[in-house]
mmCIF file of the N, C-alpha and C atoms, coordinates in Angstrom:
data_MODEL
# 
_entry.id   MODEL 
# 
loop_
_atom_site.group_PDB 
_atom_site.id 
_atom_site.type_symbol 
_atom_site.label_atom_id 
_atom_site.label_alt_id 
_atom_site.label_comp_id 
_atom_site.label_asym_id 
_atom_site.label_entity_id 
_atom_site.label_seq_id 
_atom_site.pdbx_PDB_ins_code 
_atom_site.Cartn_x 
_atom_site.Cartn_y 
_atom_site.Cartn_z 
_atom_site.occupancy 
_atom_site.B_iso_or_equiv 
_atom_site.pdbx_formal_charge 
_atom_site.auth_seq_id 
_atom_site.auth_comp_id 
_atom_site.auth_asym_id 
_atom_site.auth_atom_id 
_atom_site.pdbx_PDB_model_num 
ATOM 1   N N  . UNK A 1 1  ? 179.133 208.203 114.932 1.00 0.00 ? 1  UNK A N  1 
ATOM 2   C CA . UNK A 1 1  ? 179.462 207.004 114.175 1.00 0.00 ? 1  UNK A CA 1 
ATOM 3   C C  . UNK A 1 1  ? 180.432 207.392 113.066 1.00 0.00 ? 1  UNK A C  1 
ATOM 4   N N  . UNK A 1 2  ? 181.577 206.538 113.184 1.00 0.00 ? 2  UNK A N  1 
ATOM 5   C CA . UNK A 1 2  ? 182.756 206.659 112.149 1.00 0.00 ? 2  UNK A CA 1 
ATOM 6   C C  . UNK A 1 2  ? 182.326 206.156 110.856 1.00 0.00 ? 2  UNK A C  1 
ATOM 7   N N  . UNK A 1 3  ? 182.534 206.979 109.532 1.00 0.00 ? 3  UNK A N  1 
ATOM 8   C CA . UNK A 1 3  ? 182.360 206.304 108.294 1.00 0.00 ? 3  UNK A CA 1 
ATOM 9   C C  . UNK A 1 3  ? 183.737 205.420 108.090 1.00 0.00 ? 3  UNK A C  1 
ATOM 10  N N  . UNK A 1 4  ? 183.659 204.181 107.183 1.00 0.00 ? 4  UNK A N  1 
ATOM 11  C CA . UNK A 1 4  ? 184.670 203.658 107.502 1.00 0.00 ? 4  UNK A CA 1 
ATOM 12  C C  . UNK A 1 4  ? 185.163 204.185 105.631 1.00 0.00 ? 4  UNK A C  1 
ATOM 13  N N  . UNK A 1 5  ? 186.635 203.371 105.467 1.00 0.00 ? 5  UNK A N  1 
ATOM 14  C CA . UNK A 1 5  ? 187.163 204.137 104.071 1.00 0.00 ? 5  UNK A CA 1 
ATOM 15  C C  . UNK A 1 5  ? 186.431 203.111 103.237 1.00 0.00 ? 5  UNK A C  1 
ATOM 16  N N  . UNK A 1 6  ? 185.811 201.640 103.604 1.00 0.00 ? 6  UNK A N  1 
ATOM 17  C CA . UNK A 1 6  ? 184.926 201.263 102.434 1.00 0.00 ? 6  UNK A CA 1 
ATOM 18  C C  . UNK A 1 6  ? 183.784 201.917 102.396 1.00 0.00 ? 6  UNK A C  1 
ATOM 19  N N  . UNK A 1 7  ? 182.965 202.419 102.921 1.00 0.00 ? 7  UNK A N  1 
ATOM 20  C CA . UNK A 1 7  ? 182.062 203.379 102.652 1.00 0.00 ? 7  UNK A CA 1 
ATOM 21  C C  . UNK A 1 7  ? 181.813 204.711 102.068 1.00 0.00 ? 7  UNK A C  1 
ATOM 22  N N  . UNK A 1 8  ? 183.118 205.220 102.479 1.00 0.00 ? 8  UNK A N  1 
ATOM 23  C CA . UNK A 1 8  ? 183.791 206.470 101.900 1.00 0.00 ? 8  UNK A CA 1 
ATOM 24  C C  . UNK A 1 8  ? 183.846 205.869 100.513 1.00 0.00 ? 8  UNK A C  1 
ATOM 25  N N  . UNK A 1 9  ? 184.390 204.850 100.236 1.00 0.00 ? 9  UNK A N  1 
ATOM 26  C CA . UNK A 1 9  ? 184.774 204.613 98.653  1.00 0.00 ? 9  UNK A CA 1 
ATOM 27  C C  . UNK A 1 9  ? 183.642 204.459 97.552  1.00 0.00 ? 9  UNK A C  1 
ATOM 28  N N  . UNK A 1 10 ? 182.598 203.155 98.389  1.00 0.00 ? 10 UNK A N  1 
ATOM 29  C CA . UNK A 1 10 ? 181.672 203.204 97.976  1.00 0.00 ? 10 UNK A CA 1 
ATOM 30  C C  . UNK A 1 10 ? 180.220 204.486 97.489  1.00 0.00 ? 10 UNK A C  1 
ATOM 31  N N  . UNK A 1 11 ? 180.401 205.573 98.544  1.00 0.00 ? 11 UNK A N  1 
ATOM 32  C CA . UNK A 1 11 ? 179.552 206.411 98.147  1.00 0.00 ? 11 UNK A CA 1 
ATOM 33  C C  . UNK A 1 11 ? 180.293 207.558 97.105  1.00 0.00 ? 11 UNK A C  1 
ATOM 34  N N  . UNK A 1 12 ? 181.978 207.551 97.037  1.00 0.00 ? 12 UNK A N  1 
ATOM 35  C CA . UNK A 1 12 ? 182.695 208.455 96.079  1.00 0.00 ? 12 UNK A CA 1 
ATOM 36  C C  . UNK A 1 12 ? 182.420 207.956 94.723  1.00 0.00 ? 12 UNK A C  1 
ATOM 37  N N  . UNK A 1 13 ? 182.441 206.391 94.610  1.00 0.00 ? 13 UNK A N  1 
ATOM 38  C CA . UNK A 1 13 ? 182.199 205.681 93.692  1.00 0.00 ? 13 UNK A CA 1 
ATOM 39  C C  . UNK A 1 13 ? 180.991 206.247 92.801  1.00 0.00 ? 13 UNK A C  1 
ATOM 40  N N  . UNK A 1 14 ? 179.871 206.235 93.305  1.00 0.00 ? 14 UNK A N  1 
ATOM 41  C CA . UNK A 1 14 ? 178.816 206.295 92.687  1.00 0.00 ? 14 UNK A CA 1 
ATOM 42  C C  . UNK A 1 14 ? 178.356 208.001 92.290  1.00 0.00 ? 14 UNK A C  1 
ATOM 43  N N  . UNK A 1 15 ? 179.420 209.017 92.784  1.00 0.00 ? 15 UNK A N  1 
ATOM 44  C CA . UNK A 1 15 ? 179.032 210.320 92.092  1.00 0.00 ? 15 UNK A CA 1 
ATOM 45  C C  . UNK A 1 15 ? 179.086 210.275 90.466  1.00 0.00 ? 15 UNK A C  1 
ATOM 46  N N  . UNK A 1 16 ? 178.676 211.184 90.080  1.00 0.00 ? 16 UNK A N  1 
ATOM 47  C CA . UNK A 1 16 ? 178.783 211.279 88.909  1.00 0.00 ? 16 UNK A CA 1 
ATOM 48  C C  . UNK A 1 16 ? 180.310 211.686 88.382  1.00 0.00 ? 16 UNK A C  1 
ATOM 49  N N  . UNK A 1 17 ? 181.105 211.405 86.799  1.00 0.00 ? 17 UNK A N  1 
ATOM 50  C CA . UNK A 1 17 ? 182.411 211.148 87.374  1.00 0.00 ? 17 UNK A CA 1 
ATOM 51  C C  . UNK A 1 17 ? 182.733 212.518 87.175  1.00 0.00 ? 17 UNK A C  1 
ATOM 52  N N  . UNK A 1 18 ? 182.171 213.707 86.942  1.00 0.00 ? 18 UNK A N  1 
ATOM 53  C CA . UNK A 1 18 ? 182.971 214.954 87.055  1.00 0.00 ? 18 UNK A CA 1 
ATOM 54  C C  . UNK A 1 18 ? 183.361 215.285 88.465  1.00 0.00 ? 18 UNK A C  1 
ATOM 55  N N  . UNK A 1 19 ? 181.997 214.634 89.246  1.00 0.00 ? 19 UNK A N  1 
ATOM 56  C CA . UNK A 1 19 ? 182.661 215.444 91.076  1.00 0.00 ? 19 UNK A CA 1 
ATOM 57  C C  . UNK A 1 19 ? 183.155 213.884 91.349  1.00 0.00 ? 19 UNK A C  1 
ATOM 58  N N  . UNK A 1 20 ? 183.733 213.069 91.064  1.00 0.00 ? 20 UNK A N  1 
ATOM 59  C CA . UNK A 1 20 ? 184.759 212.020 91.506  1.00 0.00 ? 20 UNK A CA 1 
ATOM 60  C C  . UNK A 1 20 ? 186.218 212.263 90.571  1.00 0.00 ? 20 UNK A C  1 
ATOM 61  N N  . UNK A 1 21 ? 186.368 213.321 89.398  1.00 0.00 ? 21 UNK A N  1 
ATOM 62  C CA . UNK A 1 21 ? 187.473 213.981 88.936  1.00 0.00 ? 21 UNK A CA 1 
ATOM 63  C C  . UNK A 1 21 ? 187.762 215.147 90.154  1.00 0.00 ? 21 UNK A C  1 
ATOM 64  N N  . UNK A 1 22 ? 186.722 216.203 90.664  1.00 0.00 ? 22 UNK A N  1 
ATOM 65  C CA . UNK A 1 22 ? 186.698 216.763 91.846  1.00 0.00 ? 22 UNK A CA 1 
ATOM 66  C C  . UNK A 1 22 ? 187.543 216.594 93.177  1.00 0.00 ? 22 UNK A C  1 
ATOM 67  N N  . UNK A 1 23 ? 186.716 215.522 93.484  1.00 0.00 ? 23 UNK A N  1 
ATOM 68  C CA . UNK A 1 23 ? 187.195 214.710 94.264  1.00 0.00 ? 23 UNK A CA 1 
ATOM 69  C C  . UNK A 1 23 ? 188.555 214.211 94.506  1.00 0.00 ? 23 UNK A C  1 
ATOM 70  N N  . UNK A 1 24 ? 188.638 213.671 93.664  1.00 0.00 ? 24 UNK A N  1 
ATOM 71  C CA . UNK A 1 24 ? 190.439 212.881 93.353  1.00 0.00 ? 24 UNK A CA 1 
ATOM 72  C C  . UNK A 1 24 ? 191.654 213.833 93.310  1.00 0.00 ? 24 UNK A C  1 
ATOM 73  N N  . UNK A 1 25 ? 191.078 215.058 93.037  1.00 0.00 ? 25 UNK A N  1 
ATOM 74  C CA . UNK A 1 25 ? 191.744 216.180 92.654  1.00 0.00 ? 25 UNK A CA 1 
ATOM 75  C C  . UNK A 1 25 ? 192.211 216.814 93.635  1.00 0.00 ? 25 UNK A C  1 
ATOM 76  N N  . UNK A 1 26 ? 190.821 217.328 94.590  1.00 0.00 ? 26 UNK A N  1 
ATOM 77  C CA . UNK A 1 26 ? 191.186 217.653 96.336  1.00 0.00 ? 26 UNK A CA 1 
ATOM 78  C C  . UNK A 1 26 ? 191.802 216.581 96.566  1.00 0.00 ? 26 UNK A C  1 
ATOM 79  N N  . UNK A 1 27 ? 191.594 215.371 96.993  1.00 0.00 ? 27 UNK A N  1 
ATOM 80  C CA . UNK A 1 27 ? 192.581 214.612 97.596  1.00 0.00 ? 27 UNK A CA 1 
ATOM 81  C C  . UNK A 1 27 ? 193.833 214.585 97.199  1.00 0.00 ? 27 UNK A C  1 
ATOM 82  N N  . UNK A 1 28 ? 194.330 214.467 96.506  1.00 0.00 ? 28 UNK A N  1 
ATOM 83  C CA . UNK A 1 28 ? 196.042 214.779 95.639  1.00 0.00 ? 28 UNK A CA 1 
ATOM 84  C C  . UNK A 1 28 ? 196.280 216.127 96.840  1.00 0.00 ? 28 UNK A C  1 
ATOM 85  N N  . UNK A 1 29 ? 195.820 217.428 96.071  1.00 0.00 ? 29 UNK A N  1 
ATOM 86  C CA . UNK A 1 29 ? 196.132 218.574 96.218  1.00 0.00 ? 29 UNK A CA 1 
ATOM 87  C C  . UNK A 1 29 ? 196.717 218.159 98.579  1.00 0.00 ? 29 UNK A C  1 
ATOM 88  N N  . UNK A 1 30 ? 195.317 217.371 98.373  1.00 0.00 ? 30 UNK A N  1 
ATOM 89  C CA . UNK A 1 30 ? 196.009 217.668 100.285 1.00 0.00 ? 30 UNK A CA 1 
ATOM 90  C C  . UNK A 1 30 ? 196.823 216.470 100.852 1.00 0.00 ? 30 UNK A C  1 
ATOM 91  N N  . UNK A 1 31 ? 197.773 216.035 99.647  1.00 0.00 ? 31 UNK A N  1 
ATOM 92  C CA . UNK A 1 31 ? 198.502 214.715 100.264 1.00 0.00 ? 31 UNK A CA 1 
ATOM 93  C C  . UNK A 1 31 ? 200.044 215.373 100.911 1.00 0.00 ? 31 UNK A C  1 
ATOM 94  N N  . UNK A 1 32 ? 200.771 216.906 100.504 1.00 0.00 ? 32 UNK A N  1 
ATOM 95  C CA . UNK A 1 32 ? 201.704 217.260 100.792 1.00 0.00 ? 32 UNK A CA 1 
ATOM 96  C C  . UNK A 1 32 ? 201.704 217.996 99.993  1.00 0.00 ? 32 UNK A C  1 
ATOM 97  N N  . UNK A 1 33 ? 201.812 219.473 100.597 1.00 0.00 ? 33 UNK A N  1 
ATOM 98  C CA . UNK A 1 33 ? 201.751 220.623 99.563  1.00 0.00 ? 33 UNK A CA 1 
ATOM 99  C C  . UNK A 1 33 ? 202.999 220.956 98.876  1.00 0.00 ? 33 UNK A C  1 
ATOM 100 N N  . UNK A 1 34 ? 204.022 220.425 99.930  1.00 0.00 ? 34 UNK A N  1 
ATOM 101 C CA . UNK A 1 34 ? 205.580 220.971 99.887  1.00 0.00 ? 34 UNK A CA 1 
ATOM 102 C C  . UNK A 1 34 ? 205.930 220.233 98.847  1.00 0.00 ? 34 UNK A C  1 
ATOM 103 N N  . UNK A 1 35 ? 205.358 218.654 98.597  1.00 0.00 ? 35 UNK A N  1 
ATOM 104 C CA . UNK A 1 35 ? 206.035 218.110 96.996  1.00 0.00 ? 35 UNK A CA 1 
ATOM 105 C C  . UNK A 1 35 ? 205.035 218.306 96.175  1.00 0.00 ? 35 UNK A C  1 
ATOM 106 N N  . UNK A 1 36 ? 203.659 219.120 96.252  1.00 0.00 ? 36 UNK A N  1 
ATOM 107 C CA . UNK A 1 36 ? 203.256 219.544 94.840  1.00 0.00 ? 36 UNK A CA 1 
ATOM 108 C C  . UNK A 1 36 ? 204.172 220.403 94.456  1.00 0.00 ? 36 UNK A C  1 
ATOM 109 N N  . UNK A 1 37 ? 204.534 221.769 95.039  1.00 0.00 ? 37 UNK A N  1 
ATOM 110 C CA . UNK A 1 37 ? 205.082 222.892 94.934  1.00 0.00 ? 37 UNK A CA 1 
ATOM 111 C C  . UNK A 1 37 ? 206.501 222.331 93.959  1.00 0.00 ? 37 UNK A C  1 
ATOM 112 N N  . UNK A 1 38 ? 207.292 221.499 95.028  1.00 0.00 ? 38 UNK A N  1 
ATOM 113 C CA . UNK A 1 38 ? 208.503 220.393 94.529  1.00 0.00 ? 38 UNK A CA 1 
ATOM 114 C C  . UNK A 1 38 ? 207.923 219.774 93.008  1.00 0.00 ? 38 UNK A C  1 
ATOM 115 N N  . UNK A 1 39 ? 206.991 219.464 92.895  1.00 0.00 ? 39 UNK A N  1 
ATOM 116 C CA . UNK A 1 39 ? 206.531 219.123 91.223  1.00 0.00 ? 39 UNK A CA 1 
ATOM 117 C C  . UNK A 1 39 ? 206.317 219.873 90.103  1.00 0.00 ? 39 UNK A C  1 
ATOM 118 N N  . UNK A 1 40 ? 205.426 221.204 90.803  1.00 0.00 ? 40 UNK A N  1 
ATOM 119 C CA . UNK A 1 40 ? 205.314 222.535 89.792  1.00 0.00 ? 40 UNK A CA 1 
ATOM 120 C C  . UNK A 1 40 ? 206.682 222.990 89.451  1.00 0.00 ? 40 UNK A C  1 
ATOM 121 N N  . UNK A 1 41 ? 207.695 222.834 90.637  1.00 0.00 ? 41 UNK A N  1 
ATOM 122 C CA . UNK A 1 41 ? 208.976 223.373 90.013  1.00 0.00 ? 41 UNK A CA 1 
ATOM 123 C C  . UNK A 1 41 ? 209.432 222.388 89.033  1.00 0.00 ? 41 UNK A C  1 
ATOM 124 N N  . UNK A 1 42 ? 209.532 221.702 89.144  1.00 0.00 ? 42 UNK A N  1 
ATOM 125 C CA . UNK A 1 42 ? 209.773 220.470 88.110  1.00 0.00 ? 42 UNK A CA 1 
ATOM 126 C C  . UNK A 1 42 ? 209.592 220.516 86.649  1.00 0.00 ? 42 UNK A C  1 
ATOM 127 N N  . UNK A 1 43 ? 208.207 220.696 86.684  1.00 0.00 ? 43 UNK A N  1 
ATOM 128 C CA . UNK A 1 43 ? 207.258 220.722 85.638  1.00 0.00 ? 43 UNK A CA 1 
ATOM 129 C C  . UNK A 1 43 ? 207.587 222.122 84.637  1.00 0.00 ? 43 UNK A C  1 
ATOM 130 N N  . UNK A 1 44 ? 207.855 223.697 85.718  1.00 0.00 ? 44 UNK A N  1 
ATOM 131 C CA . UNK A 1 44 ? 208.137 224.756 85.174  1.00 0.00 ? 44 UNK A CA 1 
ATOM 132 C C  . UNK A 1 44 ? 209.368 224.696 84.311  1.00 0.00 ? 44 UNK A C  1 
ATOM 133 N N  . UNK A 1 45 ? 210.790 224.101 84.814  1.00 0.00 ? 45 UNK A N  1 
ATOM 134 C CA . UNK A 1 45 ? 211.872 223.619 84.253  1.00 0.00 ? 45 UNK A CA 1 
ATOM 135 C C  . UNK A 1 45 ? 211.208 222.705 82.837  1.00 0.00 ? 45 UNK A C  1 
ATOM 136 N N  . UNK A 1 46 ? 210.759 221.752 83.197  1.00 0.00 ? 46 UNK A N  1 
ATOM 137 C CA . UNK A 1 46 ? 210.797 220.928 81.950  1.00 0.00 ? 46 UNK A CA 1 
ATOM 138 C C  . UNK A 1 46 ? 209.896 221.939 80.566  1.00 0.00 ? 46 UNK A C  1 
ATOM 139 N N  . UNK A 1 47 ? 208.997 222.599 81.244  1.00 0.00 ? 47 UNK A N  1 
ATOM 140 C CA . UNK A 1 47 ? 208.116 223.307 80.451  1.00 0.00 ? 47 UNK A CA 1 
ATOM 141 C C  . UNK A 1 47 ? 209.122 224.629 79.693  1.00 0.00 ? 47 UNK A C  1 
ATOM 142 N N  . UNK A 1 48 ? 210.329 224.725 80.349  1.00 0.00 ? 48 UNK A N  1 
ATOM 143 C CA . UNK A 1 48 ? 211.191 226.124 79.805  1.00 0.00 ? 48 UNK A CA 1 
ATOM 144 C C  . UNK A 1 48 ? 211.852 225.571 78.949  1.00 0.00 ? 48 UNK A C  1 
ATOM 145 N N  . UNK A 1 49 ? 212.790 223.927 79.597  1.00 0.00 ? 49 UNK A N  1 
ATOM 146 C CA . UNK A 1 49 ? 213.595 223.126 78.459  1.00 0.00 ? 49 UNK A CA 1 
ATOM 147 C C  . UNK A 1 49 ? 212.730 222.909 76.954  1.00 0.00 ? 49 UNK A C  1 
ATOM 148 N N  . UNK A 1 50 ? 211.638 222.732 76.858  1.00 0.00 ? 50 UNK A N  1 
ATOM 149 C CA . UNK A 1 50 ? 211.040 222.200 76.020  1.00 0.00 ? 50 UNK A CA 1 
ATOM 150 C C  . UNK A 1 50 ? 210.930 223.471 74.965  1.00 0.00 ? 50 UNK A C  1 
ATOM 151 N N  . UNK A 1 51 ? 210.474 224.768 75.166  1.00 0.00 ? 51 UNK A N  1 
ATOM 152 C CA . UNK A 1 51 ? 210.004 226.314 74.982  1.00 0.00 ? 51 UNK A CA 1 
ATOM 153 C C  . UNK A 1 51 ? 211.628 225.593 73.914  1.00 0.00 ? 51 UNK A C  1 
ATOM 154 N N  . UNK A 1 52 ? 212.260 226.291 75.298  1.00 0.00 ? 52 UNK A N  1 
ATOM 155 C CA . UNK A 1 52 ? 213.791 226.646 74.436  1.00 0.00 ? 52 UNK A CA 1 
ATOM 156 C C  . UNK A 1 52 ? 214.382 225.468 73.028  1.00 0.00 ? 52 UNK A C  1 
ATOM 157 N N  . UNK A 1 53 ? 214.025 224.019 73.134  1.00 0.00 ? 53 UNK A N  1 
ATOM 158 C CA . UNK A 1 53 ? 213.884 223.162 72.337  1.00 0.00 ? 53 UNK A CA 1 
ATOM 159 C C  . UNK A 1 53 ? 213.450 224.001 71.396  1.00 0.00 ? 53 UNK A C  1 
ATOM 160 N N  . UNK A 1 54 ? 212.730 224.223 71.063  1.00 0.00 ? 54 UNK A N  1 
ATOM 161 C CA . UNK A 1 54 ? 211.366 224.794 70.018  1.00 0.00 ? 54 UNK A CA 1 
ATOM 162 C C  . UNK A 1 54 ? 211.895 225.982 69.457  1.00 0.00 ? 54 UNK A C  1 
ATOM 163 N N  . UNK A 1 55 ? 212.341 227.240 70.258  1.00 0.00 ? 55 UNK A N  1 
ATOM 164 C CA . UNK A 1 55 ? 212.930 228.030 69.947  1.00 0.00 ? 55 UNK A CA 1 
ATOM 165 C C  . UNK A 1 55 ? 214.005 227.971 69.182  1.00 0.00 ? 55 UNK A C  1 
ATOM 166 N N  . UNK A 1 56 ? 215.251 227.234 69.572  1.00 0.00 ? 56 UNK A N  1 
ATOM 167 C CA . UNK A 1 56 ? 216.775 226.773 69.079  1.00 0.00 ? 56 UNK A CA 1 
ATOM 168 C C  . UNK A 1 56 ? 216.438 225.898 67.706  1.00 0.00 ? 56 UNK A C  1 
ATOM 169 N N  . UNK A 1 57 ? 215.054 225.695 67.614  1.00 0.00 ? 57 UNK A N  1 
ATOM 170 C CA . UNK A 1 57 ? 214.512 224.816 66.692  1.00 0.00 ? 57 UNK A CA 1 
ATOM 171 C C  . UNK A 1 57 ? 215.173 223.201 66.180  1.00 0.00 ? 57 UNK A C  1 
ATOM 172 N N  . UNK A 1 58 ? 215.407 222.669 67.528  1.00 0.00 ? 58 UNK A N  1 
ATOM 173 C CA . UNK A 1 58 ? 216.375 221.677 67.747  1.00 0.00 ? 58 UNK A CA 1 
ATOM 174 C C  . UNK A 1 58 ? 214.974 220.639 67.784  1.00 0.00 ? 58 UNK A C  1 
ATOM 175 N N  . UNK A 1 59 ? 214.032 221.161 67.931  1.00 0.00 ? 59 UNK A N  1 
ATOM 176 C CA . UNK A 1 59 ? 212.470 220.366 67.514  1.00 0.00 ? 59 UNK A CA 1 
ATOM 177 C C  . UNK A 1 59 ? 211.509 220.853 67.062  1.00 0.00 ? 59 UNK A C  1 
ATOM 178 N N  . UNK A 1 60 ? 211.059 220.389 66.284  1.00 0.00 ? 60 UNK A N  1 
ATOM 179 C CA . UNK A 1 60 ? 209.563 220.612 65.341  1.00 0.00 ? 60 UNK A CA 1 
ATOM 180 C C  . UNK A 1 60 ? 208.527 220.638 65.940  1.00 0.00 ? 60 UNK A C  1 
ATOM 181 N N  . UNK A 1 61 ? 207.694 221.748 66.498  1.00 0.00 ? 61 UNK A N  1 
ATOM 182 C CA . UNK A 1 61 ? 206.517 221.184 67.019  1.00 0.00 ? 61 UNK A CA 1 
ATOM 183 C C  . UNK A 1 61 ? 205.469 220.879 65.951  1.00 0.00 ? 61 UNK A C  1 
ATOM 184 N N  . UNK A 1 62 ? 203.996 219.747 66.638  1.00 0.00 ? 62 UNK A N  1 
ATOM 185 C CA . UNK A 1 62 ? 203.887 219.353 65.702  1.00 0.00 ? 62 UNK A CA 1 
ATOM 186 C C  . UNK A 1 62 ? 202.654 219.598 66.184  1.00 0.00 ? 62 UNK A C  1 
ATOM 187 N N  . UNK A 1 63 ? 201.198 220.186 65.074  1.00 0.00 ? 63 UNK A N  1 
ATOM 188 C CA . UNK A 1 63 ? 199.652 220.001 66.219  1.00 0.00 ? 63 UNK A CA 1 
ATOM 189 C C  . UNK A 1 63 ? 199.323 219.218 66.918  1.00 0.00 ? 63 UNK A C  1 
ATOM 190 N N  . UNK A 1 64 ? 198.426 219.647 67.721  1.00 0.00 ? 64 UNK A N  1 
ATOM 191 C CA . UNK A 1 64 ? 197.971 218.368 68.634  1.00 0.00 ? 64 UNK A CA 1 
ATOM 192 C C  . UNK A 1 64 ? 197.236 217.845 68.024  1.00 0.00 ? 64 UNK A C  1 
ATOM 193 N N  . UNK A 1 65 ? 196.274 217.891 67.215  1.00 0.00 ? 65 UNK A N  1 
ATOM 194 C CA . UNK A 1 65 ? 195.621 216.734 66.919  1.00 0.00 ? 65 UNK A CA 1 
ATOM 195 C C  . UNK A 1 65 ? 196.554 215.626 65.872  1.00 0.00 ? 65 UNK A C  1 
ATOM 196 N N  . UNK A 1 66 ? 197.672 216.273 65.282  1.00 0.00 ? 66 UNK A N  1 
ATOM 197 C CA . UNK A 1 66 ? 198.404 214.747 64.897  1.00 0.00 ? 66 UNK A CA 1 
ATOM 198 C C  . UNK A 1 66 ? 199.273 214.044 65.856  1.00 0.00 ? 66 UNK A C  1 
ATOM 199 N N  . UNK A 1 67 ? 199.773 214.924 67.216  1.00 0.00 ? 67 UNK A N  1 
ATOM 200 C CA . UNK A 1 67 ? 199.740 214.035 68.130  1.00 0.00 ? 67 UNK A CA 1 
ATOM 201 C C  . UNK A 1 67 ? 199.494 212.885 68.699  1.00 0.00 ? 67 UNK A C  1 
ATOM 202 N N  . UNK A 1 68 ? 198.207 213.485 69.000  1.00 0.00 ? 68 UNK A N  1 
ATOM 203 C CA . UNK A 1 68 ? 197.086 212.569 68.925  1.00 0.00 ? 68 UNK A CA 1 
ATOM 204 C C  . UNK A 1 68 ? 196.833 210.984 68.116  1.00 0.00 ? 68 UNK A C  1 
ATOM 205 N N  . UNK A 1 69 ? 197.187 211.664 66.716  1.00 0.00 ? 69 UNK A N  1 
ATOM 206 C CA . UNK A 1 69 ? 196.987 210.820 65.859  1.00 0.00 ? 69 UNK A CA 1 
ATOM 207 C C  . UNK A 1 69 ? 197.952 209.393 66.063  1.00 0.00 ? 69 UNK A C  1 
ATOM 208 N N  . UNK A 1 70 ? 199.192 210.068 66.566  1.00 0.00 ? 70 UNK A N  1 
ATOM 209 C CA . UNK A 1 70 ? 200.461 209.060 66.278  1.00 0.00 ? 70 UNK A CA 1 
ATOM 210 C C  . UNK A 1 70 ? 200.091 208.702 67.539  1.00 0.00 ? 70 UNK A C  1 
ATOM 211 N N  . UNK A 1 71 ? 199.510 208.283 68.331  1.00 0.00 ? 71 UNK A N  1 
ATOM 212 C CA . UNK A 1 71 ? 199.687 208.054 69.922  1.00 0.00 ? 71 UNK A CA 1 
ATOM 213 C C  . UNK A 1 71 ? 198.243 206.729 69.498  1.00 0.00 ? 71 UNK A C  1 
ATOM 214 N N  . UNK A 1 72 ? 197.407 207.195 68.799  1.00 0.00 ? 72 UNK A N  1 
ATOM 215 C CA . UNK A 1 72 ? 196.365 206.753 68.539  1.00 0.00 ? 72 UNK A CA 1 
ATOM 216 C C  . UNK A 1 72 ? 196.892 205.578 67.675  1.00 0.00 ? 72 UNK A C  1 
ATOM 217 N N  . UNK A 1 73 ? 197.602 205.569 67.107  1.00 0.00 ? 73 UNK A N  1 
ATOM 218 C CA . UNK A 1 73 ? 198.078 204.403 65.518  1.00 0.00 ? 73 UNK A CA 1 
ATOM 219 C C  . UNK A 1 73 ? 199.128 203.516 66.690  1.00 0.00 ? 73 UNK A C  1 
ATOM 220 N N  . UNK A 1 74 ? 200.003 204.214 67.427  1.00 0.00 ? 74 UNK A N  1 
ATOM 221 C CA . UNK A 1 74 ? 200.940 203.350 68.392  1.00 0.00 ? 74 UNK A CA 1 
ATOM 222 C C  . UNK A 1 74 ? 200.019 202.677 69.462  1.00 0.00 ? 74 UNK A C  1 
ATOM 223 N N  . UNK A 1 75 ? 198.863 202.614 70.045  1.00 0.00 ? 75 UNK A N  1 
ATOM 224 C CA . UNK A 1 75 ? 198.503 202.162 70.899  1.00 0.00 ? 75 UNK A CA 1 
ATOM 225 C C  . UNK A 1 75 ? 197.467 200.653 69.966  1.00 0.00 ? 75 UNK A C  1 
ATOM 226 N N  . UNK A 1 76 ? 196.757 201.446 68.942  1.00 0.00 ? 76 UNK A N  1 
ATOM 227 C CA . UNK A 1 76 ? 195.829 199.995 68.520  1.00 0.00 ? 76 UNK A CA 1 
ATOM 228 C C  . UNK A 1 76 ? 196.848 199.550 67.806  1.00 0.00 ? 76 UNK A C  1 
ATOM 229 N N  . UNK A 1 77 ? 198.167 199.340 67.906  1.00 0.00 ? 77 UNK A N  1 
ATOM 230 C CA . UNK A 1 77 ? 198.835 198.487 66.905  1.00 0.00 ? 77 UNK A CA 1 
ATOM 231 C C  . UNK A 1 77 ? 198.378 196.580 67.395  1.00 0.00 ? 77 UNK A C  1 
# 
């Protein structure tokens, strides 16, 4: 007997949500490995542009928790 994908959903639904973070996680990972890989490269570039930003001191980094803060004051506006 075939599970169908509303059942599948329904019983993913009701884990607790760390193994439905789990979960969601394997599924991504096995949708196409060749454009995660295509994303990590992506991500590595933007992560070097940003370094070098910081370095050239062409930006201020700023802590994360005032990050935070300003993300926090822009959203309950």
């Amino acid at each position: 007997m075939a599970i169908t994908v509303e059942q599948l959903t329904e019983a993913a639904l009701s884990l607790p949500s760390d193994a439905r973070a789990l979960l969601a996680d394997r599924l991504v990972e096995s949708l196409d490995p060749a454009q995660d890989r295509e994303i990590q490269a992506l991500w590595a570039v933007e992560a070097a542009r940003r370094r070098d930003e910081i370095r050239s001191g062409a930006v201020e980094p700023i802590a994360g928790s005032e990050a935070l803060e300003r993300v926090r004051r822009i959203v309950t506006r």
